[in-house]
Chimera marker file (.cmm) of the C-alpha trace (Angstrom):
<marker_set name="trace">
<marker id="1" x="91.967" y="88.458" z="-41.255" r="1" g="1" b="0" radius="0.5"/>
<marker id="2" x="91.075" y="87.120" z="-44.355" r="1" g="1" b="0" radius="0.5"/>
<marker id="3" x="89.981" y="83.356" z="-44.575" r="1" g="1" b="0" radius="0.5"/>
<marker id="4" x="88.792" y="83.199" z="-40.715" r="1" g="1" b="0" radius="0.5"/>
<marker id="5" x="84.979" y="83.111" z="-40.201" r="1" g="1" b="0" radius="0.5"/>
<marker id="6" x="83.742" y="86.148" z="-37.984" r="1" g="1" b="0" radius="0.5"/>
<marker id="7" x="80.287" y="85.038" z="-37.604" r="1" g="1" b="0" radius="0.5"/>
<marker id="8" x="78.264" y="81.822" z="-38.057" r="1" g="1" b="0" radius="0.5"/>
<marker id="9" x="74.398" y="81.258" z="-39.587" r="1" g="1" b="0" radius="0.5"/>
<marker id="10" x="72.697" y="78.305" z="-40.837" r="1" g="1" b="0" radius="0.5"/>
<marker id="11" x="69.992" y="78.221" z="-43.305" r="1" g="1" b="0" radius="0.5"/>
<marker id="12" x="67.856" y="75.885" z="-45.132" r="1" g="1" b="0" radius="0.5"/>
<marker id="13" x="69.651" y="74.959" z="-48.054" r="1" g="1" b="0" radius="0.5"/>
<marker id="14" x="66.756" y="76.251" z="-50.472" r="1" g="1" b="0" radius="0.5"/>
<marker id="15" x="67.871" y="79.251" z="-49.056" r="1" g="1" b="0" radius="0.5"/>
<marker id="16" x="69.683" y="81.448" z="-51.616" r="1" g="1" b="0" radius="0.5"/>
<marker id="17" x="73.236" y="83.377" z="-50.414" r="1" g="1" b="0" radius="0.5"/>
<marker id="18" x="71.806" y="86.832" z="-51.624" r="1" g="1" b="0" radius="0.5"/>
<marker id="19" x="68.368" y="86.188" z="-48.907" r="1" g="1" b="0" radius="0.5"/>
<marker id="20" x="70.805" y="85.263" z="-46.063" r="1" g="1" b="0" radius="0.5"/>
<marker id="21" x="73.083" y="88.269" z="-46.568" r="1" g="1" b="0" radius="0.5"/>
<marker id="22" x="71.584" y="90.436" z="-44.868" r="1" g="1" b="0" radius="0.5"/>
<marker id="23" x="70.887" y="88.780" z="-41.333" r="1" g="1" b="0" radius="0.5"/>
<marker id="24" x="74.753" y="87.417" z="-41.400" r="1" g="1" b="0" radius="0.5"/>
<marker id="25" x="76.388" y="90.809" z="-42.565" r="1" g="1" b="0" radius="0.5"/>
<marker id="26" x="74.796" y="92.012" z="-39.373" r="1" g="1" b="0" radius="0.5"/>
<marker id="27" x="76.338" y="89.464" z="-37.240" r="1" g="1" b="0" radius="0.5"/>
<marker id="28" x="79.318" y="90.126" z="-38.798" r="1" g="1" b="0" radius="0.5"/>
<marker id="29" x="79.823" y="93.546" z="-38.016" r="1" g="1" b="0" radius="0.5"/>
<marker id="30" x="81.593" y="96.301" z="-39.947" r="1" g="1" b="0" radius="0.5"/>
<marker id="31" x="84.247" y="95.314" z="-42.033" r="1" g="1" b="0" radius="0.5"/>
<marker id="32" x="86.278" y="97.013" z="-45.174" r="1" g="1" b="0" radius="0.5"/>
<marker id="33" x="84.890" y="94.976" z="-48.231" r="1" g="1" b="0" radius="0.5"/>
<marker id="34" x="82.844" y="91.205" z="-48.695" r="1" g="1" b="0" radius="0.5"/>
<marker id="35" x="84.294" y="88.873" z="-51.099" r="1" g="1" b="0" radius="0.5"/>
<marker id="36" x="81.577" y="86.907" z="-52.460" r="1" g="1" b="0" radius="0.5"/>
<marker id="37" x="81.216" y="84.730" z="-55.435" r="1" g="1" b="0" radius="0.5"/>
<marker id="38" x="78.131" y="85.756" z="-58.060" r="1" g="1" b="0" radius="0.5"/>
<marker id="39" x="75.969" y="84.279" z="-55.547" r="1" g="1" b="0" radius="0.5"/>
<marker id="40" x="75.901" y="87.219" z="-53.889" r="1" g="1" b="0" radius="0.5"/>
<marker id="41" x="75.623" y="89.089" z="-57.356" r="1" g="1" b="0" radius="0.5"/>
<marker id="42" x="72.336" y="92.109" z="-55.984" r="1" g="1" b="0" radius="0.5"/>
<marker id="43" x="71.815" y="95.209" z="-56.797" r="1" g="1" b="0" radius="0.5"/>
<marker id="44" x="69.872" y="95.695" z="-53.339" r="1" g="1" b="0" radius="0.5"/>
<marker id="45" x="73.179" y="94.044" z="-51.771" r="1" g="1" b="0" radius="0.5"/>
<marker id="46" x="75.655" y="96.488" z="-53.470" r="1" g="1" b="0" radius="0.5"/>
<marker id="47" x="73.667" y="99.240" z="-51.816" r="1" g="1" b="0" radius="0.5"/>
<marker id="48" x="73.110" y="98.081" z="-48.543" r="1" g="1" b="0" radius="0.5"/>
<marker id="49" x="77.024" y="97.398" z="-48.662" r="1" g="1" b="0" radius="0.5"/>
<marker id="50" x="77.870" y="100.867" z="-49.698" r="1" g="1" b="0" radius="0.5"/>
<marker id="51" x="75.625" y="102.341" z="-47.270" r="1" g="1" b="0" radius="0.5"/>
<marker id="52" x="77.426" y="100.508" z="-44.521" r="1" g="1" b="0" radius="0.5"/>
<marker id="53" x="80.737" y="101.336" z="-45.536" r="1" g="1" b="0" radius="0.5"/>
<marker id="54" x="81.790" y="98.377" z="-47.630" r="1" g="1" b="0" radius="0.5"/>
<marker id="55" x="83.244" y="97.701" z="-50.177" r="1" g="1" b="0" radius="0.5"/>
<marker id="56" x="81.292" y="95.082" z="-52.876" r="1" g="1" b="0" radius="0.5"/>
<marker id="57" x="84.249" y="92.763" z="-54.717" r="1" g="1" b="0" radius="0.5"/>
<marker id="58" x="81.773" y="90.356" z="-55.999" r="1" g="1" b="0" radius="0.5"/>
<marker id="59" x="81.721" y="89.828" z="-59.423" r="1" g="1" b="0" radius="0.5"/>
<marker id="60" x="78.197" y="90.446" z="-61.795" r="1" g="1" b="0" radius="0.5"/>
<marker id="61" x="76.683" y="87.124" z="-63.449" r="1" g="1" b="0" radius="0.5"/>
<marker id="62" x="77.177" y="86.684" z="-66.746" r="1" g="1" b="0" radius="0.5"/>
<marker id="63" x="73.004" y="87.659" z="-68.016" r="1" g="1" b="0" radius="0.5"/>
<marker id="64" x="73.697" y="91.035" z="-66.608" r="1" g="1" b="0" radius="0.5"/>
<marker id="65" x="72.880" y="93.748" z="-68.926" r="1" g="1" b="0" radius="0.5"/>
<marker id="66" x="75.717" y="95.934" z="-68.015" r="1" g="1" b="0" radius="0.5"/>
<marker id="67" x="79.007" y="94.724" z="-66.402" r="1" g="1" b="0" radius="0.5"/>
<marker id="68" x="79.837" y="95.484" z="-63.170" r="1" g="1" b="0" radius="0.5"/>
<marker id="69" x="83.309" y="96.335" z="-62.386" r="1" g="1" b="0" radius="0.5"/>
<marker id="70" x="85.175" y="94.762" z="-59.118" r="1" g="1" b="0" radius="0.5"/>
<marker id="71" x="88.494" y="94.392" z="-57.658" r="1" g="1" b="0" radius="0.5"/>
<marker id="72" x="89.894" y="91.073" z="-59.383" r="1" g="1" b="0" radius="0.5"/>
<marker id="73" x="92.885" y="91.985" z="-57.374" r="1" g="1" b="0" radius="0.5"/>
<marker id="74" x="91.519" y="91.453" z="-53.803" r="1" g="1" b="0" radius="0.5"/>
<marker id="75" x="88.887" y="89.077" z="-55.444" r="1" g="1" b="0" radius="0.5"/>
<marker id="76" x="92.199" y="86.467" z="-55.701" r="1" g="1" b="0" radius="0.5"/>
<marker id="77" x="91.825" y="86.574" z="-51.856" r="1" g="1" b="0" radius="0.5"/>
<marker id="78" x="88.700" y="84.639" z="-52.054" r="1" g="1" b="0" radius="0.5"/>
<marker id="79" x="90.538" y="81.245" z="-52.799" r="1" g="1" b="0" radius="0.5"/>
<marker id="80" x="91.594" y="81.523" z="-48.738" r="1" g="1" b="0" radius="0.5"/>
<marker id="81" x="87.804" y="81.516" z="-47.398" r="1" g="1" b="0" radius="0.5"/>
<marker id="82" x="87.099" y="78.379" z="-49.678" r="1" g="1" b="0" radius="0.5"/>
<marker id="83" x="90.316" y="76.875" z="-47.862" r="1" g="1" b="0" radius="0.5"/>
<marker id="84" x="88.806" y="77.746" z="-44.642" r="1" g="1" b="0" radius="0.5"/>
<marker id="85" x="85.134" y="76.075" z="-45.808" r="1" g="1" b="0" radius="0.5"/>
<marker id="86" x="87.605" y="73.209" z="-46.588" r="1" g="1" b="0" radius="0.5"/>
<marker id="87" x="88.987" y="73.072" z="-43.218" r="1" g="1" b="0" radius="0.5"/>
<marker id="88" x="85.939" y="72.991" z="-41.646" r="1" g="1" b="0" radius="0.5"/>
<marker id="89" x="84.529" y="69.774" z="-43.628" r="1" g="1" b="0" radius="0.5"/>
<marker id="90" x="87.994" y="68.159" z="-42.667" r="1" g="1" b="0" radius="0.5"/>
<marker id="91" x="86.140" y="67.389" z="-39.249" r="1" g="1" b="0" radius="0.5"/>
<marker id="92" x="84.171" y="64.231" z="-39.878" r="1" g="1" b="0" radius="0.5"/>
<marker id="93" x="81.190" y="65.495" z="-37.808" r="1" g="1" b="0" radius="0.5"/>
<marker id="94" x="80.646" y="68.702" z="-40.093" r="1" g="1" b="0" radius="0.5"/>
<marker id="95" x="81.129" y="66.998" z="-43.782" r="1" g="1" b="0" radius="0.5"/>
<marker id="96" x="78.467" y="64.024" z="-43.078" r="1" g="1" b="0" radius="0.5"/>
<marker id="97" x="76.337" y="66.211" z="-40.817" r="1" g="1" b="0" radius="0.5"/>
<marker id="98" x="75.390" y="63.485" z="-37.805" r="1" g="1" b="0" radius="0.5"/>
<marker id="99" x="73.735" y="65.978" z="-35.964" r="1" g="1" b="0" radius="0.5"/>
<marker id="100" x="69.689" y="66.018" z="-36.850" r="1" g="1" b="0" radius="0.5"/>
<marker id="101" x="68.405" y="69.595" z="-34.655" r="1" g="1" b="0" radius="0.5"/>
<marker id="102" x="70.061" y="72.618" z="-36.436" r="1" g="1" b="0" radius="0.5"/>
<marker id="103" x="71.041" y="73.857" z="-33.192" r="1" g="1" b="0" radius="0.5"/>
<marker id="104" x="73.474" y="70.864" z="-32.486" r="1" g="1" b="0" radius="0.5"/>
<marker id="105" x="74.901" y="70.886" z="-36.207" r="1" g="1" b="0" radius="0.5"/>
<marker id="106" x="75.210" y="74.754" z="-35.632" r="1" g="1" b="0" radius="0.5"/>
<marker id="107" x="77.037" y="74.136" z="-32.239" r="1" g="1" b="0" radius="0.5"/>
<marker id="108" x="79.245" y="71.271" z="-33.810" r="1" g="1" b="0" radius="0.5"/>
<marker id="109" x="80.652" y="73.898" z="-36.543" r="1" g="1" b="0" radius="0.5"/>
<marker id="110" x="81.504" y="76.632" z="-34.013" r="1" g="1" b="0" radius="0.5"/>
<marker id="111" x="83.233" y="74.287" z="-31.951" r="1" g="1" b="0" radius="0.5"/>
<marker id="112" x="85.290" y="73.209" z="-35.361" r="1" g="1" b="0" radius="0.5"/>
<marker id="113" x="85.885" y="76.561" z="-36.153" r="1" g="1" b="0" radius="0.5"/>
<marker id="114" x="87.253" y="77.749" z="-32.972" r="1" g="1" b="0" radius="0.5"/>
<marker id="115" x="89.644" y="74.526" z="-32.629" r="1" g="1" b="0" radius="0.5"/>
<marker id="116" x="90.408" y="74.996" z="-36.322" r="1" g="1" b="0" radius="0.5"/>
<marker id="117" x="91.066" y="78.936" z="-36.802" r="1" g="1" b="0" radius="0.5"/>
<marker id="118" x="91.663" y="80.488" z="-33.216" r="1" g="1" b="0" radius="0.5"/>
<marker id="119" x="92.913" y="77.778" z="-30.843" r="1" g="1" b="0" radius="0.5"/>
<link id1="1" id2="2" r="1" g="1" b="0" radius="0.2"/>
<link id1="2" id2="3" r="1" g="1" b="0" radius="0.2"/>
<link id1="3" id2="4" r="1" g="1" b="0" radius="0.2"/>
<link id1="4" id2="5" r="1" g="1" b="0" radius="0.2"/>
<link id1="5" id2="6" r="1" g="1" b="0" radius="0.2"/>
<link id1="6" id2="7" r="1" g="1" b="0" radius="0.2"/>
<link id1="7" id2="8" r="1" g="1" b="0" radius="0.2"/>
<link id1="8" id2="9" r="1" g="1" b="0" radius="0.2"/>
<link id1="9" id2="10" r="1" g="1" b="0" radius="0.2"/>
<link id1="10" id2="11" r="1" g="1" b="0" radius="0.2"/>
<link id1="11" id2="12" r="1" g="1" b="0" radius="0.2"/>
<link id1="12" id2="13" r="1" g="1" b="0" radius="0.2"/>
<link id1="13" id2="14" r="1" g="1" b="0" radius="0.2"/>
<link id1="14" id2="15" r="1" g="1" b="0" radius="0.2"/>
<link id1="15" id2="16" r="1" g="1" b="0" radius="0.2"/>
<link id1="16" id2="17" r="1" g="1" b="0" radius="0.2"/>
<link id1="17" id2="18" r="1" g="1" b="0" radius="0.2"/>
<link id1="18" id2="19" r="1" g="1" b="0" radius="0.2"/>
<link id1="19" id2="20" r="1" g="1" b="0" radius="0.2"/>
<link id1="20" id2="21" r="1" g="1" b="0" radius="0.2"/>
<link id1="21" id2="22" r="1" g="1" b="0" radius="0.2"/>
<link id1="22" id2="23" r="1" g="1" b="0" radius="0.2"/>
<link id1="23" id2="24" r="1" g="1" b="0" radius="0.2"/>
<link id1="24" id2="25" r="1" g="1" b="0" radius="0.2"/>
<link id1="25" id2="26" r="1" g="1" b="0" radius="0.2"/>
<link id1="26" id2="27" r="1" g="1" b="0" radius="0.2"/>
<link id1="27" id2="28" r="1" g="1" b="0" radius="0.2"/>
<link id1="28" id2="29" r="1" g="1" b="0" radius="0.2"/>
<link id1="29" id2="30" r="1" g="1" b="0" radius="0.2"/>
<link id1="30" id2="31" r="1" g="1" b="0" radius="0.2"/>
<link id1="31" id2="32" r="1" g="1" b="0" radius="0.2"/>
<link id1="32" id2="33" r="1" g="1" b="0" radius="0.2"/>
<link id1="33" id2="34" r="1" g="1" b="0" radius="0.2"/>
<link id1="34" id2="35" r="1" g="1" b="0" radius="0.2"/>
<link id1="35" id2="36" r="1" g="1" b="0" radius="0.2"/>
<link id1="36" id2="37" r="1" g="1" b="0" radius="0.2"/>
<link id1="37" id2="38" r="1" g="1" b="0" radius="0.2"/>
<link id1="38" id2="39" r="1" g="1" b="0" radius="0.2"/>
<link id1="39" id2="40" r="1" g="1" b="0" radius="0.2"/>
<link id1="40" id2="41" r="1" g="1" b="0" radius="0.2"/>
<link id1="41" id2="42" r="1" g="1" b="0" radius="0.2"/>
<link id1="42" id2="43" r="1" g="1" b="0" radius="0.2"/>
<link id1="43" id2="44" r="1" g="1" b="0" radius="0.2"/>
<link id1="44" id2="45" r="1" g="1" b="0" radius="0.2"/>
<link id1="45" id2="46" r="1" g="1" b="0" radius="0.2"/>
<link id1="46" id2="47" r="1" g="1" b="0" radius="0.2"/>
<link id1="47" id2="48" r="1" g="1" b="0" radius="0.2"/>
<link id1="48" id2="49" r="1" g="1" b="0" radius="0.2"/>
<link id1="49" id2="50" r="1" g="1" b="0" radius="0.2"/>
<link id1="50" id2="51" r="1" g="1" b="0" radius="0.2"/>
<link id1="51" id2="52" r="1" g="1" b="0" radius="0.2"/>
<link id1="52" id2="53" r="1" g="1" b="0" radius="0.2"/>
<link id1="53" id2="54" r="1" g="1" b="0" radius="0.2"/>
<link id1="54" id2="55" r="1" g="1" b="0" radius="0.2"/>
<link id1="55" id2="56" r="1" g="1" b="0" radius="0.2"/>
<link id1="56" id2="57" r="1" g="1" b="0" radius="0.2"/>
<link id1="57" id2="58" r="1" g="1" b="0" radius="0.2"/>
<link id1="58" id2="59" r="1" g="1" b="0" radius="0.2"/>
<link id1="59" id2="60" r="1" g="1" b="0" radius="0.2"/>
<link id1="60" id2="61" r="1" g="1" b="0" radius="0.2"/>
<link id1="61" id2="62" r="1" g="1" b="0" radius="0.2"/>
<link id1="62" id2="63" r="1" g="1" b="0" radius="0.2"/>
<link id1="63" id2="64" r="1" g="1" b="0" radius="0.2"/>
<link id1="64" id2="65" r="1" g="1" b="0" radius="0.2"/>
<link id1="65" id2="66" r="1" g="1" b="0" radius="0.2"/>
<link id1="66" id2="67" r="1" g="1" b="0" radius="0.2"/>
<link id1="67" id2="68" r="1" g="1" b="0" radius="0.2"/>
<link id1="68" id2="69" r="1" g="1" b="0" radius="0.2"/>
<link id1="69" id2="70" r="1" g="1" b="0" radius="0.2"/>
<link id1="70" id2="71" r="1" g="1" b="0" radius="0.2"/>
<link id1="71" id2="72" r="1" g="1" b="0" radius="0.2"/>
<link id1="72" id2="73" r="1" g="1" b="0" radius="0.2"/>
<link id1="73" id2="74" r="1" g="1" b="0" radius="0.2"/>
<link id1="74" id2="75" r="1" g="1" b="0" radius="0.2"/>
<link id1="75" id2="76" r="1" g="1" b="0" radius="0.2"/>
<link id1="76" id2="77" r="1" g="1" b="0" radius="0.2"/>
<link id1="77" id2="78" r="1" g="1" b="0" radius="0.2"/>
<link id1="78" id2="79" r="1" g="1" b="0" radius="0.2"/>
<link id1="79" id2="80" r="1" g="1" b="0" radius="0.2"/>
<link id1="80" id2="81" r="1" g="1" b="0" radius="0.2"/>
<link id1="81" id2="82" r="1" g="1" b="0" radius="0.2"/>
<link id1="82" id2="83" r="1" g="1" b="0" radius="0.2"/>
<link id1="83" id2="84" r="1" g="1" b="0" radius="0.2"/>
<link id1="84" id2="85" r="1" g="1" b="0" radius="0.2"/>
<link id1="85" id2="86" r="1" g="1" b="0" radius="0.2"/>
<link id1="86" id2="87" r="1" g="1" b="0" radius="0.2"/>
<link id1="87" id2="88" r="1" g="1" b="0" radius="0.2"/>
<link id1="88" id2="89" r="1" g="1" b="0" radius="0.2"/>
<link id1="89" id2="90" r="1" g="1" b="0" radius="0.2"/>
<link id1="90" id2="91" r="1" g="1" b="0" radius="0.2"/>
<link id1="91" id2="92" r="1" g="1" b="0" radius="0.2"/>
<link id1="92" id2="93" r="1" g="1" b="0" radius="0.2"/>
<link id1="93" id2="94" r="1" g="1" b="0" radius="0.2"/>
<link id1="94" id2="95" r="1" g="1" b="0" radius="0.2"/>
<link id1="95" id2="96" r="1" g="1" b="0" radius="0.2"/>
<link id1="96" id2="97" r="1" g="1" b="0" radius="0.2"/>
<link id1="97" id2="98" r="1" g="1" b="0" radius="0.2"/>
<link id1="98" id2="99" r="1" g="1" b="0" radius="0.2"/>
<link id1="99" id2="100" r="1" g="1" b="0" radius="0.2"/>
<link id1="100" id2="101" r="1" g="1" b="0" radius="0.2"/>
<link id1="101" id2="102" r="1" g="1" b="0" radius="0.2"/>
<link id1="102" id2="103" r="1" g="1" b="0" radius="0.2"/>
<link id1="103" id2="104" r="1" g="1" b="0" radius="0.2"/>
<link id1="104" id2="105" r="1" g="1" b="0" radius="0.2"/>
<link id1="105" id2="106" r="1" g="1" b="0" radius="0.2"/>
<link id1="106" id2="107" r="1" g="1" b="0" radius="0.2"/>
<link id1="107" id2="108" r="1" g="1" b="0" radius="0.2"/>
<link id1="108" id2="109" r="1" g="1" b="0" radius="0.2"/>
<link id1="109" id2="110" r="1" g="1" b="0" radius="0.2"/>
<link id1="110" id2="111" r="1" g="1" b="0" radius="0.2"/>
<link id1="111" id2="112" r="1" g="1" b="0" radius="0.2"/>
<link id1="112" id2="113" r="1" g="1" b="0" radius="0.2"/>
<link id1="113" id2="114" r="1" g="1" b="0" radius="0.2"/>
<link id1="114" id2="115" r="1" g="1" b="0" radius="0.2"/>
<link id1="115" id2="116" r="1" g="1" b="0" radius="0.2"/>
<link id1="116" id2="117" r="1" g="1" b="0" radius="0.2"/>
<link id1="117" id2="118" r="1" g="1" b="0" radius="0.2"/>
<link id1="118" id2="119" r="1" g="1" b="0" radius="0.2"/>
</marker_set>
């Protein structure tokens, strides 16, 4: 369902979307297509997508050379999973991040997200 989080990962936050991809997609599991912003805007992405069986609606950046085409249609879904990101931060804990080890911030935001999307 679109706008529920399937699968959790927390990176630095040097960490670019396109580098952290991979490793979540994989937690994820298979799915139809990936909304993504142009954060997620790789060639090497597109493919492993396709490759899996999903569809890329992620539209190119605007220094590409050629323009890529995508789905603005289901792309107007996307608006729902930055709702969701939104209803995550509503929890106090999450938005001012108390926690200090990764593991506890990571366990605080599963918690959140099951009381939040599938309680």
């Amino acid at each position: 369902m679109l706008g529920r989080p399937y699968a959790l990962m927390l990176t630095a936050g040097n960490v670019s979307d396109v580098k952290a991809a991979p490793a979540l997609l994989e937690r994820a599991g298979r799915m139809r297509y990936l909304l993504g912003d142009k954060g997620y805007d790789a060639n090497s992405l597109r493919k492993a997508l396709r490759d899996n069986g999903t569809s890329p609606v992620i539209p190119g950046r605007r220094n590409r050379k050629r323009a890529i085409r995508y789905d603005q249609q289901r792309y107007r879904g996307r608006h729902l999973i930055e709702n969701a990101f939104c209803r995550i931060k509503d929890f106090r804990r999450v938005a001012t991040r108390y926690d200090k080890l990764a593991d506890n911030f990571l366990s605080g935001v599963a918690l959140v997200t099951a009381l939040a999307f599938w309680l």
